[in-house]
C-alpha atoms as one frame of an Amber mdcrd trajectory, in Angstrom:
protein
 -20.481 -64.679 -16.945 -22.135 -61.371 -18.449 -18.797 -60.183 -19.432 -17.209
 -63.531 -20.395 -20.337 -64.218 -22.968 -19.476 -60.173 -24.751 -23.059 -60.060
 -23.775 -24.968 -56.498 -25.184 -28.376 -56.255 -23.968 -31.580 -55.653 -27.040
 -32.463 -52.130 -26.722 -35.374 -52.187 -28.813 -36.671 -55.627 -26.869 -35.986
 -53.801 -24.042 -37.823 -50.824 -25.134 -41.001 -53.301 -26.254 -40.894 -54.135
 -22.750 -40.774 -51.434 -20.507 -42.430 -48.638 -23.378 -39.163 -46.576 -22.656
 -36.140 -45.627 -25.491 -34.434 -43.894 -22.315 -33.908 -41.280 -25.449 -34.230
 -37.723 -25.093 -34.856 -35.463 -28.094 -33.174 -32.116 -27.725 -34.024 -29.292
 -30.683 -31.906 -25.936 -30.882 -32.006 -23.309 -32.942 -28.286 -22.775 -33.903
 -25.562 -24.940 -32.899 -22.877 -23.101 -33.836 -24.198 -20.490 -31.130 -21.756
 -21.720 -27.793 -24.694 -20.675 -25.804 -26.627 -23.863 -26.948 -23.338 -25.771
 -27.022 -23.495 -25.369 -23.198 -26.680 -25.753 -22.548 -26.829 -29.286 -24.166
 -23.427 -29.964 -22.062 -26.049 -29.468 -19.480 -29.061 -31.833 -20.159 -26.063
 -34.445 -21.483 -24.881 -34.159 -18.020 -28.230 -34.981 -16.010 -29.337 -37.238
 -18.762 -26.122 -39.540 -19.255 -26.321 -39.997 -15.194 -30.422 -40.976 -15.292
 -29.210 -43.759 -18.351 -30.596 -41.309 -21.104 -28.892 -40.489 -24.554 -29.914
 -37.540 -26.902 -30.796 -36.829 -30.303 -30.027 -33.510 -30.824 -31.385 -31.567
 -33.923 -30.430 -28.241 -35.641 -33.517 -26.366 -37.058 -31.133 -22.857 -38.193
 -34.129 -20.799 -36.736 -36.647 -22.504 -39.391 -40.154 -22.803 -37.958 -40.906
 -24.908 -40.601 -37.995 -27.075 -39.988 -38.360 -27.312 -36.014 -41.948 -28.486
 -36.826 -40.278 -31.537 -39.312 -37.523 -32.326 -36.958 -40.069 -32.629 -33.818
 -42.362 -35.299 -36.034 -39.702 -37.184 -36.795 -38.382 -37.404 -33.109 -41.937
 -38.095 -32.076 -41.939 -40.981 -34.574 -38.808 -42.355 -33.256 -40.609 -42.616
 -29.459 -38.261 -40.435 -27.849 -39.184 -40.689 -23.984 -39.548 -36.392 -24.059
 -38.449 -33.793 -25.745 -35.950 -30.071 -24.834 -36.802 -27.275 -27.020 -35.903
 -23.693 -27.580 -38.417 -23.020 -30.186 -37.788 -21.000 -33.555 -41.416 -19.745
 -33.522 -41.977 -16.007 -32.895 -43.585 -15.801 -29.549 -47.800 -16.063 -29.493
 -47.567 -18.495 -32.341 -49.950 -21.236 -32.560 -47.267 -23.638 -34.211 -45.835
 -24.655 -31.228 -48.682 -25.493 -29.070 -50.021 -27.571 -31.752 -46.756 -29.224
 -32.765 -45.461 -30.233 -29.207 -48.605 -29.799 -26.275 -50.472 -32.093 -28.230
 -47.963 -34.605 -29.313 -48.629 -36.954 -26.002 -45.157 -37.161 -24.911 -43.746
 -34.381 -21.758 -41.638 -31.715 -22.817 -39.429 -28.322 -21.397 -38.616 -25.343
 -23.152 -35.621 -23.728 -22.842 -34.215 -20.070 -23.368 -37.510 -19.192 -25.794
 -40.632 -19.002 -23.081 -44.219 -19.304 -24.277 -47.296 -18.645 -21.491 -48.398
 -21.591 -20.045 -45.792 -23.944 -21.161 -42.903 -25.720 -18.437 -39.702 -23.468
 -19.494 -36.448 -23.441 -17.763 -33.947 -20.298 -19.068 -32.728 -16.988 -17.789
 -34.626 -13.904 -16.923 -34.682 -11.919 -20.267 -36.547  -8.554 -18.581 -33.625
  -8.455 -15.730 -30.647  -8.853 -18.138 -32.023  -5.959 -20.152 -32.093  -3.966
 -16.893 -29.031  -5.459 -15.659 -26.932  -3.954 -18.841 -29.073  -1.104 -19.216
 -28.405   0.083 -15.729 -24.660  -0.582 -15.425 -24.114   1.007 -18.130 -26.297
   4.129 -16.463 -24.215   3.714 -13.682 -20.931   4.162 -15.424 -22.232   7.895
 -16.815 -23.792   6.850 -20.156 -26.968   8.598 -21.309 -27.518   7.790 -24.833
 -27.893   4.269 -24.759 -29.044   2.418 -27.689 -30.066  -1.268 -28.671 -29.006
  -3.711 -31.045 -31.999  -6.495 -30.215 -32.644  -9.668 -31.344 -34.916 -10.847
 -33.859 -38.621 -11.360 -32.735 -38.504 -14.290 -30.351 -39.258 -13.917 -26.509
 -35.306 -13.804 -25.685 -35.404 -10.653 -27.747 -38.614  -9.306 -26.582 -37.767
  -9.284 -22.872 -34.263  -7.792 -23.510 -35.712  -4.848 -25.099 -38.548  -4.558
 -22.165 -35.922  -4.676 -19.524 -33.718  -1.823 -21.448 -36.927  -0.013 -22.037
 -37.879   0.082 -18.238 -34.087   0.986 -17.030 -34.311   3.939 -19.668 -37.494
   4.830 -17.738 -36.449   3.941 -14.496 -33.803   6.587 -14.478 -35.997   9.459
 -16.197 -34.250   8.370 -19.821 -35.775   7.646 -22.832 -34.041   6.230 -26.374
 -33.937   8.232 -28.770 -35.917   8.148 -32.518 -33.735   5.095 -34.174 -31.457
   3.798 -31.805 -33.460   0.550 -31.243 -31.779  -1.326 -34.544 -32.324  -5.278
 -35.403 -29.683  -7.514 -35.940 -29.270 -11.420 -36.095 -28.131 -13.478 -32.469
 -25.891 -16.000 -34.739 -24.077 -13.165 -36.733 -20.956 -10.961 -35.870 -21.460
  -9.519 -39.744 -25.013  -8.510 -38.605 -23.840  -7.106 -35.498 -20.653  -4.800
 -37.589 -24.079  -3.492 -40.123 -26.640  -2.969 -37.432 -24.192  -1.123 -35.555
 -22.848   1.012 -38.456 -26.512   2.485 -39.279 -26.590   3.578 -35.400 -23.393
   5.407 -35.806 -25.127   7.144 -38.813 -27.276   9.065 -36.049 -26.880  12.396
 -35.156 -27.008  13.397 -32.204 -24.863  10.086 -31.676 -25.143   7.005 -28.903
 -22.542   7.067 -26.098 -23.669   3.017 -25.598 -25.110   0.354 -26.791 -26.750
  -2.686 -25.167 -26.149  -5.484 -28.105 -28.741  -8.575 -27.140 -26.654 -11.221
 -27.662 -22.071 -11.483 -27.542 -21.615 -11.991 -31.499 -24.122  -8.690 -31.980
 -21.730  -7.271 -29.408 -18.522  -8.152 -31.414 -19.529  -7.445 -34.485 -20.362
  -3.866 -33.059 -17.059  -3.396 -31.688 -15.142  -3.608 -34.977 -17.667  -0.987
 -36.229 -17.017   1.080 -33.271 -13.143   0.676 -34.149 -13.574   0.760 -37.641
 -15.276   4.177 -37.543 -12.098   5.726 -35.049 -14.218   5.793 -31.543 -12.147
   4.783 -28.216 -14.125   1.793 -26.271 -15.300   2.292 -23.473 -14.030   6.107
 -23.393 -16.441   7.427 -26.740 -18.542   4.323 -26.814 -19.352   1.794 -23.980
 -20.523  -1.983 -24.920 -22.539  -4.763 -23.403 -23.485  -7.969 -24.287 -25.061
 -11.152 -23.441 -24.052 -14.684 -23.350 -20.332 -14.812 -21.942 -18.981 -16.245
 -24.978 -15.964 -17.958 -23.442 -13.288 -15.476 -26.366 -15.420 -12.144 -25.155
 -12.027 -12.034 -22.535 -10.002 -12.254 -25.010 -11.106  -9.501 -27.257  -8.667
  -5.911 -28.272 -10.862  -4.777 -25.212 -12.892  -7.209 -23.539 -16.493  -7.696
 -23.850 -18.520  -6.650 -20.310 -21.513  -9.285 -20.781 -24.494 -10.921 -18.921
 -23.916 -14.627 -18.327 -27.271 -16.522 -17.897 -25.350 -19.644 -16.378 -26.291
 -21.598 -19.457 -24.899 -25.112 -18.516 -27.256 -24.546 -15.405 -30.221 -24.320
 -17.805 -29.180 -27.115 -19.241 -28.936 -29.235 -15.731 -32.474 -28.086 -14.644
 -34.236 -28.064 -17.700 -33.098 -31.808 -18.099 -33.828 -32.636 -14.518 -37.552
 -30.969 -14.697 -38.260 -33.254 -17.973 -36.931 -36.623 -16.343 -39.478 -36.098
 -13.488 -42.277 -35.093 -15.752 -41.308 -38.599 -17.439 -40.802 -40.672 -14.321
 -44.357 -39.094 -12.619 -42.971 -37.162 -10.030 -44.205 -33.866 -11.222 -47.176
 -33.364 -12.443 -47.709 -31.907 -15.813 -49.163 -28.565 -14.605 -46.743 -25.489
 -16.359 -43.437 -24.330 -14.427 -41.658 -21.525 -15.071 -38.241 -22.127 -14.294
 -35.645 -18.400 -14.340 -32.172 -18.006 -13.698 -31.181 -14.725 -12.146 -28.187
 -13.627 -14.335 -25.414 -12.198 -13.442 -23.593  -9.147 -14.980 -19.629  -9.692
 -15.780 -17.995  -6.669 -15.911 -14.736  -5.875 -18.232 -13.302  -3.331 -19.957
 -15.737  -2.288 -22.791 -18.472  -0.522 -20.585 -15.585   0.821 -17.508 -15.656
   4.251 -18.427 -15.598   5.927 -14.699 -12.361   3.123 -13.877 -10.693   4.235
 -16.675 -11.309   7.625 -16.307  -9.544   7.376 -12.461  -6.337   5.529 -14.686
  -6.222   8.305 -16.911  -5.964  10.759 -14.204  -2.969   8.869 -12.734   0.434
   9.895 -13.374   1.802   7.211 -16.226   5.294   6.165 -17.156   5.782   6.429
 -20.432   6.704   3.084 -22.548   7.929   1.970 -25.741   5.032  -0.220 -27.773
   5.056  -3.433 -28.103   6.604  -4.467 -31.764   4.287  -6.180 -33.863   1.689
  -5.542 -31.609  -2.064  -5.580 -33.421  -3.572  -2.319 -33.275  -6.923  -1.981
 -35.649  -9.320  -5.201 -35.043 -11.743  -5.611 -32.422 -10.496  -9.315 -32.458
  -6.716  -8.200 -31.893  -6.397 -10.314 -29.060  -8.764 -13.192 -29.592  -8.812
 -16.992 -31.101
């Protein structure tokens, strides 16, 4: 009868009713990142199942913005709220923007102390890269880190510690900024390192588009990857395969994030977790390939080769030879 009558029930009678919009408001810094593309995947996945849609807002790392864009979500009774935050970590803005805003909430990939967060392990993928590329015979290993939000900060702690773990230290200006969002920034940042002298042998970029836009510097300027230079990133961008010589990265299992981080904020909504802080991390996991191999393709090199005609046409000068 339901059916026969094109019956559609009244959301907001509904909502009147049972003081539920069963919507989610979800607030990321960049879109165009795929990192956040997957992690919203993620919390579309758990929420769609639980009857939930999303609003999802772009605040292009804008404090100011975020601040606007959680208000209006806020207005518009969302039932909770996802968040990886565009405010430098031990700002105030936050807390006083979302803790106090009445409604339950989960950050993701940006952690602040004694808020619920779901994301990776920032310290352990700075150790994870820092030490693989250790363990591959690099010793002059710089950093091209992220700007200052906690993602950033615990990158550079993890590097850091690896350095000192192994009796290393970096060297006076080999710890360069760059922007996560921008190969461009990535190619510049990456250019003033090679400016050094005595010169990097690595570099540990914090994010996969730092790491790409290194690369074509590192090509540009006539060094062999991973013989002269070896390269890591983070993120697993799902091109960094496809690359002239593919990106070794750190994957934080982002549609996972996505999953749990929706899942913790539907019980904190439902009352069947209390609203007490968890702190949610992934262990990541370290994909290698052939930008950071250095001691496998030292063994190749060693190996008698036929020789072989080139390829005709084949692309020769850009980092993104064999990508998109």
């Amino acid at each position: 009868m339901v059916r026969e009558m094109n019956y559609r029930p009244n959301l907001v009678a509904r909502s009147l009713v049972t003081r539920k919009t069963n919507v989610l408001g979800v607030v990321v810094p960049d879109l165009s990142r795929s990192f956040f593309t997957e992690v919203t995947k993620g919390i579309d996945h758990v929420a769609s199942a639980s009857g939930y849609n999303i609003l999802l807002c772009n605040t292009g790392e804008d404090p100011d913005r975020e601040d606007d864009q959680v208000r209006t979500l806020v207005s518009k009774q969302v039932d909770g709220l996802i968040l990886a935050s565009a405010h430098p970590q031990g700002s105030t803005g936050l807390r006083d923007e979302i803790a106090n805003c009445g409604i339950p909430f989960v950050l993701v990939d940006r952690f602040f102390p004694d808020l619920p967060f779901v994301g990776g392990d920032d310290v352990q993928i700075g150790r994870l890269a820092t030490e693989h590329l250790i363990q591959q015979g690099y010793r002059n290993i710089a950093h091209l880190r992220g700007p200052n939000v906690s993602t950033a900060i615990g990158r550079l702690e993890g590097y850091l510690k690896a350095l000192n773990d192994h009796g290393l230290r970096p060297r006076k200006g080999c710890i360069v900024e760059a922007s996560y969002h921008g190969e461009a920034s990535g190619f510049k940042a990456m250019r003033k390192l090679l400016r050094l002298s005595p010169g990097a042998d690595a570099v540990f970029a914090a994010s996969d588009p730092i790491a790409i836009g290194a690369l074509e510097a590192i090509i540009e300027a006539g060094l062999r990857v991973p013989e002269d230079m070896g390269l890591v990133g983070v993120g697993n961008h799902r091109y960094g395969e496809y690359l002239r010589v593919p990106l070794t990265t750190v994957d934080q299992n982002r549609l996972e994030i996505g999953k749990q981080a929706a899942s913790l904020l539907l019980e904190l909504i439902e009352g069947k977790s209390d609203r007490s802080p968890r702190l949610t991390l992934l262990k990541p996991k370290l994909i290698p390939r052939e930008s950071s191999l250095r001691l496998q393709n030292a063994r190749k090199s060693q190996r008698p080769q036929t020789s072989k005609p080139p390829t005709r046409g084949a692309c020769r000068s850009s980092a993104l030879g064999r990508s998109l």
